[in-house]
Each structure stands twice: as C-alpha cells, then as structure tokens.
N, C-alpha and C positions, 0 to 999 in steps of 0.2 A: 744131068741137065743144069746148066747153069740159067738162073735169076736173077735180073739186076732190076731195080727199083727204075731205070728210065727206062724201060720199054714199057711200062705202064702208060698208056695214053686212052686215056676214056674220050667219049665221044660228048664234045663240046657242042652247047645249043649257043645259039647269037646272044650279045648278052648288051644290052642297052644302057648307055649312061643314066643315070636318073636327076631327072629335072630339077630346077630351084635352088644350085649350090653355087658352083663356082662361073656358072655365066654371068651371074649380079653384081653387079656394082656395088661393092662395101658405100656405106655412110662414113664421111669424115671423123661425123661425131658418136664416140661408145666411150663416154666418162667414166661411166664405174669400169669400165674393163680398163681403161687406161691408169684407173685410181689402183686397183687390186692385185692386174695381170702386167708384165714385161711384154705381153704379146701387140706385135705391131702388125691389126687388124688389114691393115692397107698390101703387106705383104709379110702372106701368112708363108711358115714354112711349108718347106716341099716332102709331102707326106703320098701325092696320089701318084707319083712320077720318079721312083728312086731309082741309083745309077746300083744296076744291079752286075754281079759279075757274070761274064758267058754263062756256067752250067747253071746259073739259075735262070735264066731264058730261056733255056732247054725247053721244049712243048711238053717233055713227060713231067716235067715240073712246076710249069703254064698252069699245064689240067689239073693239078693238084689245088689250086689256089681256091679254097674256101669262102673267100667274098668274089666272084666272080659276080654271083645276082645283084654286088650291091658295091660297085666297087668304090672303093678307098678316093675322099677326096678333099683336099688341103682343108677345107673347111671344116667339114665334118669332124677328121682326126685330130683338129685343131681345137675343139669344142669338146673332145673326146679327152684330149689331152689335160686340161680344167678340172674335167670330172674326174677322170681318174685318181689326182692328186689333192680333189679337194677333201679336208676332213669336213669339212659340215655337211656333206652328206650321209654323215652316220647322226646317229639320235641325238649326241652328245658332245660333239663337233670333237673328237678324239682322234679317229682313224679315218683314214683313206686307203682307196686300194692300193697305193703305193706305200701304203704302213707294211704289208706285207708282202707284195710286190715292188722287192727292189731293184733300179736300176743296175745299181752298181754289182745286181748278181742276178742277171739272166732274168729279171723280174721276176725272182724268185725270194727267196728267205736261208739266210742260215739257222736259225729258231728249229728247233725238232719241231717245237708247233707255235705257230705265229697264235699273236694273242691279239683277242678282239675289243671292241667299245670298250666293255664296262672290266679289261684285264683279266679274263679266262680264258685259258689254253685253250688253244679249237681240237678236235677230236684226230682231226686228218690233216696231214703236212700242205703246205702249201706248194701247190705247182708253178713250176716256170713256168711262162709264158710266151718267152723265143720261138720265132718259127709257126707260132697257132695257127697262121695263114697257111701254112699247108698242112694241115692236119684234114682226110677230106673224108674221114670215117663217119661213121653216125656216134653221136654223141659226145659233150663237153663235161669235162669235169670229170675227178677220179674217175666214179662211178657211172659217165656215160648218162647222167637221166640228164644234163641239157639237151634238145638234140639238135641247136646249133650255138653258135660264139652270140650271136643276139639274145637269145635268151639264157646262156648263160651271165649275163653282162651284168643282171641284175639279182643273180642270186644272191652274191654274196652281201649286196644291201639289204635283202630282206631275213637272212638270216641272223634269227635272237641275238646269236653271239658275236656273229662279225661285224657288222654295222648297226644292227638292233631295230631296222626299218619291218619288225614281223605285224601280223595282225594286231596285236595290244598296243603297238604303235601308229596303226591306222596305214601301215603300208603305202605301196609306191606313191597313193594318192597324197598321204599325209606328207612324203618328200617333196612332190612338185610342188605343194603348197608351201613348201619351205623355201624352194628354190626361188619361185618369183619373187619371194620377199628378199631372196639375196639379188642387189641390185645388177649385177654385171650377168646373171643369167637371162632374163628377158633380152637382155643386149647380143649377147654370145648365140641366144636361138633365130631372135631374129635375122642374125648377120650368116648364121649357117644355112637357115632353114627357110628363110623369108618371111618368118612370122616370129612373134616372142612367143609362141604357144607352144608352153613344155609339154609334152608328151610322151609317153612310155615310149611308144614306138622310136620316138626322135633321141630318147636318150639312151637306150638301145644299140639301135644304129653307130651311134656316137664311138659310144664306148669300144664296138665291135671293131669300127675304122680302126682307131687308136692301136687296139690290141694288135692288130692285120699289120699294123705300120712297123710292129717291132717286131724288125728281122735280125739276124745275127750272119753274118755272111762274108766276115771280113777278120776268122782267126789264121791261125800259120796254117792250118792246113788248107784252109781256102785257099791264102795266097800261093799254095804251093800245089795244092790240085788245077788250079785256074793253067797254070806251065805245064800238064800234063792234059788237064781234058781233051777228049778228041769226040767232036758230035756224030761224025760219023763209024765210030769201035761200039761192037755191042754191049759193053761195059762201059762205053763215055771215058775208057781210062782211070775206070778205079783199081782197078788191079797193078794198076803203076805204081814205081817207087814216087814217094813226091820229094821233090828236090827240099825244101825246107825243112824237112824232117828230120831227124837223127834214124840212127841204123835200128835204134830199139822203137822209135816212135814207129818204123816202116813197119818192124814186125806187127807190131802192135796191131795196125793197119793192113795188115796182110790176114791176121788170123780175123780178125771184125769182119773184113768186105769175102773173102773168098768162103764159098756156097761150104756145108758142112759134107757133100760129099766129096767135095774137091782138097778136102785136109785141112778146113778152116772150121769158123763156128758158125760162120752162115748169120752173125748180129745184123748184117745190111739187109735181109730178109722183113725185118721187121721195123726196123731203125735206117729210114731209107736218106741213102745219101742223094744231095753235098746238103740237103736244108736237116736232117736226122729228128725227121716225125715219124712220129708213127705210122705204118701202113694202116687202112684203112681196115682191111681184113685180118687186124692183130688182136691177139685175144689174150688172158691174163695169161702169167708166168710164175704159176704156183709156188706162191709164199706161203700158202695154207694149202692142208691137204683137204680135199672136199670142196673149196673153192667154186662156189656158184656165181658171183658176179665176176662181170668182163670188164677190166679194170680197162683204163688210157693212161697211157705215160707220158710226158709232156717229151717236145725235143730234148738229143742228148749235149744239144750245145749250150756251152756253160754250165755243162754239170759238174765241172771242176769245183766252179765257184760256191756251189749248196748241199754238201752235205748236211747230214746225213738222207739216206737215198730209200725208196719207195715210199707209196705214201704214208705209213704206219713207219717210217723213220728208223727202221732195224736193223738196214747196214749203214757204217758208218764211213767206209772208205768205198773210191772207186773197186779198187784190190779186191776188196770183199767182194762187191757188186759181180766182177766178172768170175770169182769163186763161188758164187753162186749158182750160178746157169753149171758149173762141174759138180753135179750131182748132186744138189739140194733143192730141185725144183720139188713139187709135190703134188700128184696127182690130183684130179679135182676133174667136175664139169666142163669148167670154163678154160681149162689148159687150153695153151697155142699148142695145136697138132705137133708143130715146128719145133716144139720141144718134147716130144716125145720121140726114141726110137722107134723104127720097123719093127721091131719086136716086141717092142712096149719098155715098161718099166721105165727106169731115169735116165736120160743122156750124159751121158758121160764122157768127155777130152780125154782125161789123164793131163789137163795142164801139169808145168812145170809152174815152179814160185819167180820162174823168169817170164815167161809165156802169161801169166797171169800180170806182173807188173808194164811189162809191156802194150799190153792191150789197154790199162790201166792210166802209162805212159800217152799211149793214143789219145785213147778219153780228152787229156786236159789242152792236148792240142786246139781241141775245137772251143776254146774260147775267145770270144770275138774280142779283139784286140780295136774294135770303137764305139761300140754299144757304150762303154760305162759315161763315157765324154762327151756322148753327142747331145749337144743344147735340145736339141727335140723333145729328149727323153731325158728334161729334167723339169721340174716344179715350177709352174709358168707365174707362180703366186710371189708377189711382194710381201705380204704378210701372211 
C-alpha cells in the first residue's frame, strides 16, 4: 500500500485573526527605529501574505501549518525579525539568534557546534529552521521538550550558554527590562502590538511569526516539481520524473519518494514532501543503540548547505547520511517502527555507491535558490 504525505488532511477547527496588529494605523513618528532599523514602519514587508507555489496550497499541506492559532502578520514578523538579529539581547550584547541561525544557510550553521555569549561550544548542533511552519508534531527542539515554536522562541535566550539570559541573570524579566531601555523597542511594541508593553507573551509570539515566515520553497526541485504536480494523482506527482533534474538527480528522487515496499526507501514517509518536515508521527532513527529519547529533525531543505548532519554532528556528508539508514540504524525504544523490518533486526537496501550518491545527488537539489538574498531575511539593523 502506498503513502504519500498529501493525503494527510486533519480536521481543521475555524481559526480567527487576532486583534490589534495590522488594522492600526502606524504613527508617522518611531525615531529610534528610524535611527537604529532600515525598516520603513509605514510599509512593512510582506510576511503574513507570501506568493506561495501550487503544491504548497495543497489542503494536505494548509493543515500542516503550525501557526494556524496565531497566524503570521506583517507586523508581528516584522518585530520578530529585530529580535531575531539583535545581539543585545544576549547578557553581553555578543550573540543573536542569527549568530547561529544563518541566513545564508537554511538558518542553520556550518559550526559542528555553534558557540554561545561568553564562546563555549554548545553541547548539540544547531538546527535549521526552513519549513518549522510545517512541522505539526508535538514538540520543538532536538529533543522535543518545547511543545510549541512559541515557547520554543525563548529558550535559547535563557540558556547559560547561548544567550546567558538563566536565572543568575535574572531571566526573561531581567531582558525586558533591558529592552525598554533600548529605545527603538517600546516603539517596535507599540507599532506591533498597540502598546509599548513588552511582554513574554508578545515576544514570543514575535519571534514564532518570524520563524513561520522562513519558508524555502523555491529550489530546482520545486521549480521543477511545480511542471509536474497534479492536485488531483494520489501521489500529487511525486512519483514523476521532474523536468529540471538530471537523470541521476531523478534517481535519486525515485529511490527518496517511492514507499519501501514498492523498491524504494520510503525517505517521504517521514521527510514529507514538497515543504520536507518531518511527519508528525516520526520518531528517532537510531544513532545510538538503546536510544530512549524521540529525537525532531529539522526540514531536509538546505541540508546541502550545513553539514556536518544530526544533532551530535557525526556524519559529515549527505553520502554518509543516506549510508546510514543501509544498515547502521540501532535498535532502541524510540526507533521509527519505519525503520525496522517485518522481521526485525536492521533494514537493510543493498545500496550501490551509485544509488547512494544519487539520492545524495537529490538532497542538494532542494536548496532554495532565494532564501539566501531575500531583504526579509536579512539584519534590519544600521549598527
């Protein structure tokens, strides 16, 4: 029996704009944001309203959209965007999330482990962040203990090492108190929010927008699945050759998308196309034998651009990545069923060292060929 990722359609509840953003009339006057930011408050970009291609309109990929409760809007993302890039929001005005979250690679890092405020290796690799708007699983972060993108927003400020905002710092309270004293935030809240009243909730939120707004949706294989989608095939056409590809890139894309009973590996089972999040119901992929926590992997788009790959940084090529799932998974708790036989023990292809680069091949297709350029998703800061 074949499984494709768009026939998932969960059952959507009404979902309400939320008040007090983009109906208000901007103020002429926000001097510090005009002193500090390039952003022209009067017309902010377009963050709540992007021109998305067909199969991401799809409804089975609609329902996946993880801010649906809170959706995404110019303002907000706009305010979001600020924070993201700014370093004084760490203890020592050093880092920002875009210290390790980079643009110019999936919001990701090349760093085996990004270094924090005070320049200690953090323990676990940093994830991209492409695509987090459709991730509709429980839990953010390697390990799944945020258990949404909102309160994921702020961990990484309060932890010792990355931001250094922990309790002996006096935590998110001792930030906002920071903030008001940076002129252009009272301004940036109240123009988002209708009040300069910083609050965890409100920066939160923010951030969460922000995150939701960076989609990846516009590599060769998009532009080349987009000439093949068909809304109504019960595969939407991924089983197609895509015209932009090369003969090795199809394979590639042949062996990834087709179910493992049908002579493929079945990688779209878990790695669901055309956004490549993870399913909701994917569970880790034993890197360790015994393995009790249920790991999240970020989207597979622009995973070209950030090796080295899982979160403990131990393979170092795609190649390697897809030679893993050939017989070096490792039992444990928290295995994906999906990688174990019907008879148990390890799954195993028999790739070839072609088959392997090929799918390998595949991979670096899906890098989004305008993420790295787009003004949105660059540092909105003068100084």
């Amino acid at each position: 029996m074949r499984w494709f990722p768009f026939l998932v359609l969960p059952i959507l509840g009404a979902c309400a704009t939320p008040p007090g953003m983009d109906d208000a009339t901007p103020s002429a006057d926000f001097p510090a944001v005009a002193e500090w930011t390039t952003l022209d408050l009067g017309h902010p970009d377009n963050y709540a309203d992007p021109s998305l291609p067909a199969p991401y309109r799809d409804p089975a990929v609609t329902a996946l959209d993880s801010g649906r409760h809170d959706p995404i809007t110019d303002r907000g993302a706009t305010l979001g965007r600020v924070l993201f890039f700014d370093p004084r929001l760490s203890v020592n005005d050093r880092v920002s999330c875009a210290s390790c979250h980079l643009p110019s690679h999936g919001f990701g890092d090349t760093a085996a482990f990004s270094v924090g405020h005070a320049g200690t290796p953090l323990a676990i690799r940093t994830m991209r962040l492409v695509n987090a708007r459709w991730y509709a699983g429980p839990g953010f972060l390697w390990d799944r203990r945020a258990p949404t993108l909102e309160a994921q927003a702020t961990q990484p400020i309060v932890h010792p090492l990355e931001m250094g905002w922990d309790p002996a710092h006096g935590g998110l309270d001792a930030l906002r108190q920071k903030m008001t004293r940076l002129p252009y935030y009272p301004e940036l809240f109240r123009w988002a929010w209708g009040s300069d009243a910083i609050t965890t909730d409100r920066l939160r939120r923010a951030l969460a927008m922000y995150v939701r707004s960076i989609v990846a949706v516009d590599s060769r294989w998009d532009r080349g699945y987009a000439q093949v989608y068909d809304p109504d095939a019960p595969d939407r056409g991924l089983l197609r050759d895509v015209p932009t590809l090369t003969t090795e890139e199809n394979r590639g894309r042949a062996l990834f998308m087709t179910p493992i009973a049908e002579g493929g590996l079945g990688c779209a089972g878990c790695h669901l196309p055309p956004t490549f999040a993870l399913a909701a119901d994917a569970r880790s992929n034993g890197l360790r034998a015994g393995e009790t926590t249920v790991f999240k992997a970020p989207s597979l788009k622009d995973a070209a651009r950030t090796p080295p790959y899982m979160h403990s940084a131990m393979l170092t090529s795609l190649t390697l990545v897809v030679a893993f799932y050939d017989g070096f998974t490792q039992p444990g708790p928290s295995l994906d069923p999906r990688l174990v036989p019907p008879g148990g023990g390890q799954l195993r292809f028999g790739l070839s060292a072609a088959d392997r680069e090929a799918v390998a091949a595949f991979l670096r297709t899906l890098d989004d060929l305008s993420l790295p350029d787009d003004p949105r998703f660059q540092s909105p800061f003068r100084r």
